[in-house]
N, C-alpha and C positions, 0 to 999 in steps of 0.2 A: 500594645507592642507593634514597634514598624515591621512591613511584610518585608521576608528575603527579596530582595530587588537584581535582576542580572541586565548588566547591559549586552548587547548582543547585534552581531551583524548576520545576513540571514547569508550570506553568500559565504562566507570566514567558516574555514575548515575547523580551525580553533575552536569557535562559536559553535560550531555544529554539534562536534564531539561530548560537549558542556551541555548542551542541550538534549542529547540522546538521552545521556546519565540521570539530568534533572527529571527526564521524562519520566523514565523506566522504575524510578528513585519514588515517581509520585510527589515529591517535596513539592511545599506550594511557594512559590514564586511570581512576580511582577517582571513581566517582562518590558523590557524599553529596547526598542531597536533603533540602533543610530545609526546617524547619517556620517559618515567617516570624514567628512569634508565639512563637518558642523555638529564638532560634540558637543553633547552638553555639559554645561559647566559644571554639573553636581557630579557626573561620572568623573571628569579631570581633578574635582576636589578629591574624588574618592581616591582616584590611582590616578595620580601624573603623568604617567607615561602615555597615558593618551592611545590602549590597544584594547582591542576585545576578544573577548567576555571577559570584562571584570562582575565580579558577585559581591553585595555587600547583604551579608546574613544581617536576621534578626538583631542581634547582639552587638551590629555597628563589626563584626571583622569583615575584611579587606580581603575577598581571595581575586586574585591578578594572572591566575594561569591554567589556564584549562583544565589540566589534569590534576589541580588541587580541586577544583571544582566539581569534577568529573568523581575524586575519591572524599570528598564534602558531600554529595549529593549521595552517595552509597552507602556511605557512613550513616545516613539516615535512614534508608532503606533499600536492602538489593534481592529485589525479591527472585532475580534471575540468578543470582549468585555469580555476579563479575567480579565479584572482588578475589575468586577464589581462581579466574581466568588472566593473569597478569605475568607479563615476559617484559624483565627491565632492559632484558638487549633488543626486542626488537622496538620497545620505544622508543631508546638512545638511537638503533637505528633510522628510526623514520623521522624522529623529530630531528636529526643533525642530517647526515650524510643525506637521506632521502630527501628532504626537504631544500637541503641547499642543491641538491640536482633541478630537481621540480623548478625551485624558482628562476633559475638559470636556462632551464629547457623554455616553462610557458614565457619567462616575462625577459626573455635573452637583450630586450633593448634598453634594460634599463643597466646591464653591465656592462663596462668598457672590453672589450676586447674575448667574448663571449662565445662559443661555436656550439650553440644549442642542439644540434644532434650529437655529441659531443655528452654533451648532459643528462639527453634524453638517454642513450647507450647505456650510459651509467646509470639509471635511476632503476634500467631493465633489469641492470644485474643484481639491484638490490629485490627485486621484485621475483626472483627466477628463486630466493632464499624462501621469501612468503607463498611461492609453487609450490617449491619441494613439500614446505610444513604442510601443505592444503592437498595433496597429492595423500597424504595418510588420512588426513579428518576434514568433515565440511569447515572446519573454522580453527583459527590459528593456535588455539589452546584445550584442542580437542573436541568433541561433539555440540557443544552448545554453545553459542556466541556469547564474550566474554569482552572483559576493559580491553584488552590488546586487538582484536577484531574492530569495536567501536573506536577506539583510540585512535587509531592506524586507516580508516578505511576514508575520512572523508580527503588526506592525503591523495589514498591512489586513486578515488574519484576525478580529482582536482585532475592530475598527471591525464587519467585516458581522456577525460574532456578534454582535452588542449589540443587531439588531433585523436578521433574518435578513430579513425582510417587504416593508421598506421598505429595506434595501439593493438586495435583486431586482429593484426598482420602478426603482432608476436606472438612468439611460442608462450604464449603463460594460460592454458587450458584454467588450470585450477585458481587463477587468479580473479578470473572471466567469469567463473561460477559463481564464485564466493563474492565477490563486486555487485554482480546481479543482484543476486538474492537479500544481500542489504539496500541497493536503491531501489530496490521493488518494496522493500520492508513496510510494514503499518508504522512503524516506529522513527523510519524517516520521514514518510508522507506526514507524519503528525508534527514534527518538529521544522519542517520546512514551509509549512502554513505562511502565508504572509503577513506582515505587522505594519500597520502605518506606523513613519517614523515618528517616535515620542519624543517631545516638547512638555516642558516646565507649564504649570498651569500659570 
């Protein structure tokens, strides 16, 4: 039987999230990291759309979106119990509203007519909701980090990277804590490992 295979980019917050899960999940996997500017053609045969992480399981299915992968990989084993830690509003939140701030703030040149602080404003005030929640508990679904925590986190990495200076400047104590304590984690340093990019034998 062929092994679960995931393509994955080490920098893609996407990628990361998928990663955490596969980790944490124990599930055995082949990892392939691609070069975004030279996929390979067995990933495009897999998923056409040409983004990552796609996973192609044992069994030949097709998962195309992080967070199918993320609850694939727990479904096999969640020995942390994150499946029991999941908030579908603040996913919606981060993957829509958050996310289209983020991209608008870091990457403002690639929109026409764009005022990335402007975006950034806005993404604080989505972030000032993920205080309040962290303001009661170290993690967003109470005591123990859960899917919504991992889900959610390599976003607001992505955001305070983009301007380390002026993120530290905001009022988001509890955000700053909880940020911390997962890039420090064992469990990121372990998924962020670096891969030579994989090529077709």
């Amino acid at each position: 039987m062929t092994e679960t295979i995931l393509y994955s980019f080490r920098r893609c917050p996407y990628a990361m999230r998928a990663r955490m899960a596969l980790h944490v999940s124990g599930a055995p996997y082949e990892h392939r990291e691609v070069v975004l500017r030279d996929k390979p053609a067995e990933m495009l045969e897999a998923s056409p759309k040409g983004t990552v992480p796609v996973l192609v399981t044992q069994d030949a299915r097709v998962l195309e979106e992080s967070l199918d992968i993320m609850r694939w990989a727990l479904a096999e084993a969640d020995p942390e119990g994150w499946l029991e830690r999941q908030d579908e509003a603040l996913l919606a939140a981060n993957d829509g509203p958050f996310k289209h701030h983020l991209d608008r703030y870091k990457y403002s040149t690639r929109y026409e007519d764009v005022d990335p602080e402007e975006h950034g404003a806005a993404a604080v005030e989505h972030l000032r909701v993920l205080n309040s929640r962290l303001s009661a508990h170290p993690n967003l679904c109470g005591e123990k980090r859960g899917f919504a925590d991992i889900a959610i986190f390599p976003f607001v990495r992505q955001f305070a990277n983009a301007d380390r200076e002026w993120f530290a400047a905001q009022d988001l104590p509890h955000v700053r804590r909880w940020l911390d304590g997962l890039v420090n984690s064992d469990l990121f340093a372990a998924i962020m490992a670096k891969h030579k990019a994989w090529k077709s034998a």
